[in-house]
C-alpha positions in Angstrom: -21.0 10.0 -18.6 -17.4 10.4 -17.1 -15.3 12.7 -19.3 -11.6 11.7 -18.5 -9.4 14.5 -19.6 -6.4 12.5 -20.0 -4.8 14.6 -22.4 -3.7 17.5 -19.7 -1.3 14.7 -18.6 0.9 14.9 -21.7 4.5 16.0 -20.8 3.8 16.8 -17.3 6.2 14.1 -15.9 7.1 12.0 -19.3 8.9 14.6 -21.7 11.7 12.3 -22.3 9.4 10.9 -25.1 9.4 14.0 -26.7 10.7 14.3 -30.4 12.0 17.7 -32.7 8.9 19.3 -34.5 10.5 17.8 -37.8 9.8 14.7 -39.0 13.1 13.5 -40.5 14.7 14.5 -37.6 13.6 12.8 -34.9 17.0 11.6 -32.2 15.3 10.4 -29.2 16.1 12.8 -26.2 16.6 11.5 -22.4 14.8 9.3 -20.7 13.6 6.8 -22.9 17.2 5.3 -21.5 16.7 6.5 -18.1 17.1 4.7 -14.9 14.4 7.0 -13.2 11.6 5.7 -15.5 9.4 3.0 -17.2 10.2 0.8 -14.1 6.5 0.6 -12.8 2.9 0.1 -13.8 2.4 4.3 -13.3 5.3 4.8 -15.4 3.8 2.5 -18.0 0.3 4.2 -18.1 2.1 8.2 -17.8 4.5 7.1 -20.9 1.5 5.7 -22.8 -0.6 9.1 -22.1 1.9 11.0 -24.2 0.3 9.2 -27.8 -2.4 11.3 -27.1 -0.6 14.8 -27.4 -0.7 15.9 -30.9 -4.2 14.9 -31.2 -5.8 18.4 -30.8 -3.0 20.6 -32.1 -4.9 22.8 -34.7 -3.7 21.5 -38.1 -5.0 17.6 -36.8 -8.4 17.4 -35.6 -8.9 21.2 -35.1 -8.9 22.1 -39.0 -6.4 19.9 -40.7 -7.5 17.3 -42.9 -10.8 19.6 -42.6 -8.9 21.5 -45.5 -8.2 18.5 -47.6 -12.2 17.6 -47.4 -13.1 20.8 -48.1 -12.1 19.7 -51.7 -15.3 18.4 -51.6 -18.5 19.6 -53.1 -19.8 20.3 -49.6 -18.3 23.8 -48.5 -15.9 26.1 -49.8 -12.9 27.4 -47.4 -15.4 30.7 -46.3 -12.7 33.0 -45.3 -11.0 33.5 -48.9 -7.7 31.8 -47.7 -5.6 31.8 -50.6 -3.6 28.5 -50.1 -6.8 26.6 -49.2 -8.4 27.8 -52.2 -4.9 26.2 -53.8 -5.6 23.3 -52.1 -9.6 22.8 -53.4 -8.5 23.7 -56.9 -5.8 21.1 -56.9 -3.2 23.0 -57.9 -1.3 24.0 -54.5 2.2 22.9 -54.2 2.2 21.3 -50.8 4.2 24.1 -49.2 1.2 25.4 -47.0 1.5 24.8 -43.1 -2.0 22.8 -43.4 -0.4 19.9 -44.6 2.8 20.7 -43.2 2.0 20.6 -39.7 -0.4 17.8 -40.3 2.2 15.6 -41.7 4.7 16.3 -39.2 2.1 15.9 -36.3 1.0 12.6 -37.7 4.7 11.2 -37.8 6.0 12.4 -34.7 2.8 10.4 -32.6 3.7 7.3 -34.7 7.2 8.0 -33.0 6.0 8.3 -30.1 3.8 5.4 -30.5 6.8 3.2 -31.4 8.8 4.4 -28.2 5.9 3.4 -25.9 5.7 0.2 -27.8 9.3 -0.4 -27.7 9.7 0.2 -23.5 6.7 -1.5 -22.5 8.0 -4.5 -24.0 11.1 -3.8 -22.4 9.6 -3.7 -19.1 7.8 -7.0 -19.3 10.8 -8.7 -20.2 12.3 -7.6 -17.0 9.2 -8.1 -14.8 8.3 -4.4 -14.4 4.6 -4.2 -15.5 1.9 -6.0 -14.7 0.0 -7.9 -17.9 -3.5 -6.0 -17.7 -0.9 -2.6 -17.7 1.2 -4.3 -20.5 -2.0 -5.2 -22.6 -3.8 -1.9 -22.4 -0.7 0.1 -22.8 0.3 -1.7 -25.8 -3.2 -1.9 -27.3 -3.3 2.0 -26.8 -0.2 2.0 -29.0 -0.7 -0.1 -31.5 -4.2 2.2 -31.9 -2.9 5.2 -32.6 -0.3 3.7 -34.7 -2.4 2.1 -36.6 -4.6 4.9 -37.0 -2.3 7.1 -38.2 -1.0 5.3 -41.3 -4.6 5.2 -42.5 -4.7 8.3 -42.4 -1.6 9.0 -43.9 -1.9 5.9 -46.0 -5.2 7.3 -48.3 -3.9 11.0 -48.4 -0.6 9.9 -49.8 -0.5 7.1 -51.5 -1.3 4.9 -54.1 -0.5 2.0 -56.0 2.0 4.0 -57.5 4.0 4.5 -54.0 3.1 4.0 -50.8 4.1 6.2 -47.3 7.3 5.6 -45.5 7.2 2.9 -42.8 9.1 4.4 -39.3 11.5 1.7 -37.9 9.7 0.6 -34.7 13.2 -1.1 -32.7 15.2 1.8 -33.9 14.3 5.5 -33.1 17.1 6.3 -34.9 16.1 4.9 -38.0 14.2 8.4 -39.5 15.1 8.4 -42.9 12.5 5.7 -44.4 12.0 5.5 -48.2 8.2 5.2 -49.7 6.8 2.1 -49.5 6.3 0.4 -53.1 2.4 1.4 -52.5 -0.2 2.3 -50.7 -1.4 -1.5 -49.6 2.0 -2.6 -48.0 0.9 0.2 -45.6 -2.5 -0.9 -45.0 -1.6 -4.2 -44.3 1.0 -3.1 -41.9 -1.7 -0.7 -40.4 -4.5 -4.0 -40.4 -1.6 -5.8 -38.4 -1.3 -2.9 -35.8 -5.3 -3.2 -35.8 -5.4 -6.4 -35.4 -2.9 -6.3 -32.4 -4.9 -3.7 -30.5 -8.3 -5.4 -30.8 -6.4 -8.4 -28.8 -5.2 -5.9 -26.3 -7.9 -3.8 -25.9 -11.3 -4.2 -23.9 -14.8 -3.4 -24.6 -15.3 0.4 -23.9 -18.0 -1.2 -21.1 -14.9 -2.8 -19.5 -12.9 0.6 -19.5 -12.7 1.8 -16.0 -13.9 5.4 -16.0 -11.0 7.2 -15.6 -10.4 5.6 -19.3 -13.5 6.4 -21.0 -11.6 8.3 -24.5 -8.9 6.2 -25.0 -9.1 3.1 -27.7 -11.1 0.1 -27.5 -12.2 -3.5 -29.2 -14.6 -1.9 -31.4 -12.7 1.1 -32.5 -9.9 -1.3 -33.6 -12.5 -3.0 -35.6 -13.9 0.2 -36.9 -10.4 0.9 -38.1 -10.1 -2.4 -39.8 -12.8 -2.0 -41.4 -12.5 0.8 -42.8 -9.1 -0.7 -44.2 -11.1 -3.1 -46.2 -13.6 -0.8 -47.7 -10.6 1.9 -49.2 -8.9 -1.5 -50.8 -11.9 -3.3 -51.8 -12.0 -6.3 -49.9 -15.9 -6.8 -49.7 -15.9 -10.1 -47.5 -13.8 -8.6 -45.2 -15.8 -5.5 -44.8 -18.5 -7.6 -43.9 -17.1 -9.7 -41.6 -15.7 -6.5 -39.6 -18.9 -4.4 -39.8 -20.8 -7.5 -38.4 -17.9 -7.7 -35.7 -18.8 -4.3 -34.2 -22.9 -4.9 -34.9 -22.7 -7.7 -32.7 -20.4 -6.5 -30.1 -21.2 -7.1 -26.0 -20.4 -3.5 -25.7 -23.8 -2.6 -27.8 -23.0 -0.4 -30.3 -25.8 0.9 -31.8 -27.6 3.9 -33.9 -29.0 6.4 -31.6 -32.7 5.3 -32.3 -35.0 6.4 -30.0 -38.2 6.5 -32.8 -38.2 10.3 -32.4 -36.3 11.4 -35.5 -37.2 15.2 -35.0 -34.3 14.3 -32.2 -32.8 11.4 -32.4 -29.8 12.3 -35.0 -29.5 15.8 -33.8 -29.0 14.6 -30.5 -25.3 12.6 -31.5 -23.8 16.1 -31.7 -24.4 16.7 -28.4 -22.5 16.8 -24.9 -24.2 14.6 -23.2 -23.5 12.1 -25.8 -19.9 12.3 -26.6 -20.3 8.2 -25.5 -23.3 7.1 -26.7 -23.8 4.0 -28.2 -23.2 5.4 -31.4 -19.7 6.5 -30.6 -16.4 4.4 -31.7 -14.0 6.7 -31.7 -13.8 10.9 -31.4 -11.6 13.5 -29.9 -12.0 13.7 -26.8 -12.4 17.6 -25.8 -13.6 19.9 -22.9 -13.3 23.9 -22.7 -9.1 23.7 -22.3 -8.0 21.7 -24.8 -9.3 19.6 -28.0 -10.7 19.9 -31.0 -11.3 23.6 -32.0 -14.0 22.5 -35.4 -16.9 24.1 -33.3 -15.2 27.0 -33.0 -13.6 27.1 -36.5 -17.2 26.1 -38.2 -19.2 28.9 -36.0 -19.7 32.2 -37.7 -16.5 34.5 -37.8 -17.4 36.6 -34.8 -20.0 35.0 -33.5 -22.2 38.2 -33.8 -20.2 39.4 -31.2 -21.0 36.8 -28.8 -17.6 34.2 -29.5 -14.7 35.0 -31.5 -16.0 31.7 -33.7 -13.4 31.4 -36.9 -16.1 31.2 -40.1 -14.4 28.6 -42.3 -15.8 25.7 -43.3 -18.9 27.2 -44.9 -21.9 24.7 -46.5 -22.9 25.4 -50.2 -26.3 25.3 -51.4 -25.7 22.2 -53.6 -25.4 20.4 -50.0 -28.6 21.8 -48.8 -30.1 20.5 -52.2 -29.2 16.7 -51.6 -31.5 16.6 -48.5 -35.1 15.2 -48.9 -38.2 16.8 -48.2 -38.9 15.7 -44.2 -35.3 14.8 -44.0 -34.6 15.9 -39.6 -30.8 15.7 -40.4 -31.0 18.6 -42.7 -31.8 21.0 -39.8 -29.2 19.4 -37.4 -26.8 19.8 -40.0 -27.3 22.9 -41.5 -28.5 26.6 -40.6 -29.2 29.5 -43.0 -31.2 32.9 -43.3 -34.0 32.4 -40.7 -33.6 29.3 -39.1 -33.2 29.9 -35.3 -30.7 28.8 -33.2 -32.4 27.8 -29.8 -30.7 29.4 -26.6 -27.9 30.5 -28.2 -25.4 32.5 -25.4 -28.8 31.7 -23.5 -31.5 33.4 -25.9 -32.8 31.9 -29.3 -31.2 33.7 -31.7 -32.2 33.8 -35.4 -29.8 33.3 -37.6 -28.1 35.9 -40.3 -25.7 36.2 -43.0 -23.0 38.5 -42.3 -20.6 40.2 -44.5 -17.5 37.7 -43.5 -20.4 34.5 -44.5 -20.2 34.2 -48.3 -22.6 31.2 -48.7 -25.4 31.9 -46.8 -25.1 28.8 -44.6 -23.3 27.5 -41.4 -22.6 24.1 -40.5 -24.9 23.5 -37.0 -24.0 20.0 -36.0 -21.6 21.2 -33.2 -23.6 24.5 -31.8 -25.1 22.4 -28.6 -21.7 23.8 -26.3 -23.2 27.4 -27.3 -26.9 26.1 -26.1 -26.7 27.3 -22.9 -26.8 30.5 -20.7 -23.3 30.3 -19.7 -21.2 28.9 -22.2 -17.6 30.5 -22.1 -15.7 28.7 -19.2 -18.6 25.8 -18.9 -18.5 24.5 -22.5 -16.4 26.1 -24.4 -12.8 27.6 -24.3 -12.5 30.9 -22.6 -10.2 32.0 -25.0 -11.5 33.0 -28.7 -8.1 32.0 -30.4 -8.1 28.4 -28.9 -11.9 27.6 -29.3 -12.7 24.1 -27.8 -15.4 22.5 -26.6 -17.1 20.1 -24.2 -18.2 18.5 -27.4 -16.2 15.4 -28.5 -15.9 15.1 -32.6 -16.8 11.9 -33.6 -14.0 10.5 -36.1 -15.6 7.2 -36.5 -19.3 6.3 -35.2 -21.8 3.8 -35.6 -23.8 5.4 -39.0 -20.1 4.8 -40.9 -20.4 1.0 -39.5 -24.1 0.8 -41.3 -23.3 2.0 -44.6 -19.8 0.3 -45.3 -21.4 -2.7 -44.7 -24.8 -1.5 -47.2 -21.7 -0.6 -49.3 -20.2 -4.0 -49.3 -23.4 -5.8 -50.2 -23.6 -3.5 -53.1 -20.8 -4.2 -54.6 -21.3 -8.2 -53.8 -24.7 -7.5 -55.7 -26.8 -8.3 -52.8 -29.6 -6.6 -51.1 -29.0 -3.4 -49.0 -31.7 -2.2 -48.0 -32.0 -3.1 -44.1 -29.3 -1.1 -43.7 -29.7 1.7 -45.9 -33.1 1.9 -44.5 -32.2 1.7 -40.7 -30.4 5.0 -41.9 -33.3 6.2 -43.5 -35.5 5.5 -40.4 -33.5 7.6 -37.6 -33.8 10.5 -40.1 -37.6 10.1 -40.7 -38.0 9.5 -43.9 -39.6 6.3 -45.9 -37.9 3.2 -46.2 -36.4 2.8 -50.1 -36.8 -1.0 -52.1 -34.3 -2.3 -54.1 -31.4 0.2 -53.3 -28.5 1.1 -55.5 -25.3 2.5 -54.8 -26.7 5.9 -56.1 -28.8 5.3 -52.8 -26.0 4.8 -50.7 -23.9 7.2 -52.0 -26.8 9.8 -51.0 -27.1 8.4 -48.0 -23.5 8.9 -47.1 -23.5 12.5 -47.9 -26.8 13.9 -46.0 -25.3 11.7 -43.2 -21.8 13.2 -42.7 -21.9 16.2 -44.0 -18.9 18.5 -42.3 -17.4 15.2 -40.7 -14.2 13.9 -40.5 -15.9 10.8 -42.7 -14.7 12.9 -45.7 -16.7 13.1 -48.3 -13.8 14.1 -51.1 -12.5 11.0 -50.8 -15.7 9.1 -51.2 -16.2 10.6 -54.6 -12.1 9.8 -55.4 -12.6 6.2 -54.3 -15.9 5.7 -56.2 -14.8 7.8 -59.4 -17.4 10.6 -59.4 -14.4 13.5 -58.6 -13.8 14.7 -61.6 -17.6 14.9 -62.8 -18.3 16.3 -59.6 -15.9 19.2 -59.3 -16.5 20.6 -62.9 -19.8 21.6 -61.5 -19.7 24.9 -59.9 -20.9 25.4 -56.3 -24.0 27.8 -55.0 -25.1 29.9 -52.0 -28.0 31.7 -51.0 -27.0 35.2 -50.8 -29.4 37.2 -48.4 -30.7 41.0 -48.4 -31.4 42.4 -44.8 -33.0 45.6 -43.3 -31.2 47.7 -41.3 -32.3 45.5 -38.4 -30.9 42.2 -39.9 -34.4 41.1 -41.1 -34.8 38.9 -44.3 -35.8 41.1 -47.4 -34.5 38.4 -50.2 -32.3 35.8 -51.2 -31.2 35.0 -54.6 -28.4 32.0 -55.8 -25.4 33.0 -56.8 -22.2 30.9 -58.2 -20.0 30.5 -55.0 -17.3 28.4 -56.0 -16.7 27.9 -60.0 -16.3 24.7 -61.5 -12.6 22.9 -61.1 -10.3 20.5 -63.0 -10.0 17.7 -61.2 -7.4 14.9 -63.2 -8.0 11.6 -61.7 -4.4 10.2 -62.4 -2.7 12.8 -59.8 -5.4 14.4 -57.8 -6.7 11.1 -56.0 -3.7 12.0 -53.4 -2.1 15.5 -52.2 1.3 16.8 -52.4 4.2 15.7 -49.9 5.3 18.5 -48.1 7.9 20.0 -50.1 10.6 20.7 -47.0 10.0 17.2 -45.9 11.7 16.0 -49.0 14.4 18.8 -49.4 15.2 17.3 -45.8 15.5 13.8 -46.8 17.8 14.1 -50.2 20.8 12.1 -50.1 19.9 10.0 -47.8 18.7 6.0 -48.1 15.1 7.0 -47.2 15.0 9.9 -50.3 11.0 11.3 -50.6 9.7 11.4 -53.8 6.6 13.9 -54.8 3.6 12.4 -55.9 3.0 12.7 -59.8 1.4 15.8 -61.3 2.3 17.8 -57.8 
């Protein structure tokens, strides 16, 4: 596998695409208008580079919309943060930098997006770029673009109001009013999709230098996941089987050895298997910090890991008997973490652990004798990894289309049951959405697949969050062996109201910023 690193690039030549760190105020600054640049192919692929620059800033892929899933009944926040606890009891304001800096990050790359768009096409009308530049750089664009209002599409809005839609000819043009609701954005989002699979090759067509950046079958990922969050069934279908049969061979990691074969997507060596579709790219100076954040807070003095993020014992609960992707996904008093800082290392609960679990899917970078400076960060307050976290991969693929055929009222089972398979366990007959709903959990468990807003979309938040959440609190000796564990109430039960809480709060200095102007924010009801 060849790891391209192309985020180190960002800003080292190009930082005339640069925007302020606020959203509504976003003037374009110097060279977007230059002479001195976007007059050759380099230029072209340098400019295009910088899309990529906010990916793994802390409050995106590091933790950020991790603190808007943990709303879920998965994990609580572990570290007794105050505002995140705001956040899972719905009853924060908005004015927390979690979905401040999130927000912002996620509007200034569609800026960006928009001024790479913008002078490419300026380029090929006067001759300056070559068309396989043009396409890629474009389909790049369109991507990330695209990406982004999903994103910001299903944690904002609704049929009530939709998400602002930035101005892509006019940089100027910041102050954009709501949408009338949430499917004006998705459509715009399907046709930004829809542009980049056009563009984009085949990740086998990517040279290798390119390896990380979008592709055909991440655009149809995308789209696909458009049409499961509004409902189009057909369409889900016909996107799911898009990426199934795709030359680039996109497939389950299946190797008939389930003791291995699902623990073995969370590892280095397959950041690009054919499972992947789309992750963050990461290596030990820059990325995604989730490892890091989910490992224990301390590390037991081996790593400065962070301890949020902690499993409950209701999650532990869902798996089956003979399940393998309950080990690869979960560690508690006992289990033993295999050559851990280069020795197997059994795991304990420590006073800053209040559940009496860890997430393990992303421990391999800490499976070696050498970690710190080979696979993960040197520094324990920026703690990356070799380990790319998938975003979108081939499992998701599977079950939106077992989904789909559910709600058609067709059989499901092949799918749900090629699932089943690569986790060891028995195929099921006649398979309900109960089934797949199951199915989704135990299989993206502390993933960016977000589980809170599968139980909004299908209904089941309210009933779901008025249960209270477990651990298993543990009793050691004065040498950290077990004595006893007993269940204790972790998290108590919440009141979720389905008629505000299926979206989250604007931030609140966002819209101070924007009154009295044509594009004027407005709150989300019951916020």
């Amino acid at each position: 596998m060849k790891n391209i690193k192309f985020i180190i690039l960002f800003f080292l030549t190009i930082q005339f695409v640069g925007c302020s760190e606020d959203f509504l105020e976003r003037t374009p600054k110097g060279a977007p208008s230059s002479s001195n640049f976007w007059m050759t192919d380099n230029d072209a692929i340098l400019g295009t580079n910088a899309i990529y620059s906010k990916l793994d800033a802390e409050e995106m892929y590091g933790r950020g919309y991790m603190w808007l899933i943990n709303a879920s009944d998965d994990m609580i926040d572990g570290r007794n943060k105050g505002v995140a606890g705001e956040l899972k009891n719905f009853v924060s304001d908005g004015n927390v930098g979690y979905i401040n800096d999130s927000w912002r990050d996620h509007w200034a790359t569609i800026k960006i997006c928009n001024d790479v768009i913008r002078n490419i096409k300026k380029m090929d009308e006067e001759g300056l770029v070559t068309a396989s530049v043009r396409d890629f750089c474009l389909g790049q664009a369109y991507f990330v673009s695209g990406w982004m209002y999903v994103e910001l599409a299903y944690h904002y809005g609704d049929n009530k109001m939709g998400v602002p839609i930035l101005n892509e000819e006019d940089p100027t043009d910041y102050f954009r009013p709501r949408e009338a609701n949430v499917n004006v954005n998705y459509d715009y989002a399907m046709d930004l999709l829809q542009k980049a699979e056009d563009l984009l090759p085949y990740l086998t067509d990517l040279g290798s230098e390119d390896i990380g950046k979008p592709h055909k079958d991440a655009a149809t990922a995308y789209m696909a996941k458009i049409a499961v969050y509004t409902e189009k069934w057909d369409d889900v279908i016909t996107y799911t089987n898009k990426v199934m049969n795709s030359p680039s061979g996109r497939s389950l990691i299946d190797t008939d050895t389930p003791e291995e074969d699902f623990h073995s997507v969370f590892k280095i060596e397959n950041n690009t298997s054919s499972e992947y579709l789309w992750s963050i790219v990461s290596n030990e100076q820059e990325g995604s910090m989730l490892p890091g954040v989910m490992l224990e807070n301390k590390g037991w003095g081996r790593y400065n890991g962070w301890g949020y993020f902690q499993p409950v014992k209701d999650l532990d609960d869902e798996f089956e008997t003979g399940d393998y992707r309950r080990k690869a996904t979960l560690i508690t008093h006992g289990d033993v973490i295999e050559n851990f800082f280069g020795e197997d290392f059994t795991w304990y609960q420590t006073s800053n652990n209040l559940t009496g679990y860890m997430f393990s899917k992303y421990l391999d970078p800490y499976q070696n004798e050498s970690p710190i400076g080979n696979t993960i960060n040197t520094s324990g307050d920026y703690v990356t990894t070799d380990l790319w976290i998938p975003l979108l991969r081939y499992a998701e693929i599977v079950l939106w289309k077992a989904e789909a055929k559910l709600m058609k009222g067709e059989n499901a089972d092949a799918e749900i049951n090629l699932i089943r398979n690569r986790a060891g366990l028995a195929p099921k007959s006649n398979c309900t959405m109960d089934d797949l709903k199951h199915e989704r959990r135990c299989e993206f468990a502390g993933e960016f697949a977000d589980r809170h807003f599968d139980l909004v979309r299908w209904g089941d938040a309210k009933e779901a969050y008025a249960k209270p959440l477990h651990g298993m609190q543990g009793t050691y000796d004065a040498e950290n062996n077990l004595i006893s564990t007993e269940v204790t109430e972790v998290w108590p039960g919440r009141s979720y109201n389905p008629e505000y809480h299926h979206v989250w709060p604007l931030p609140p200095n966002e819209i101070e910023k924007s009154i009295g102007t044509e594009g004027e924010l407005v709150q989300n009801a019951g916020w």
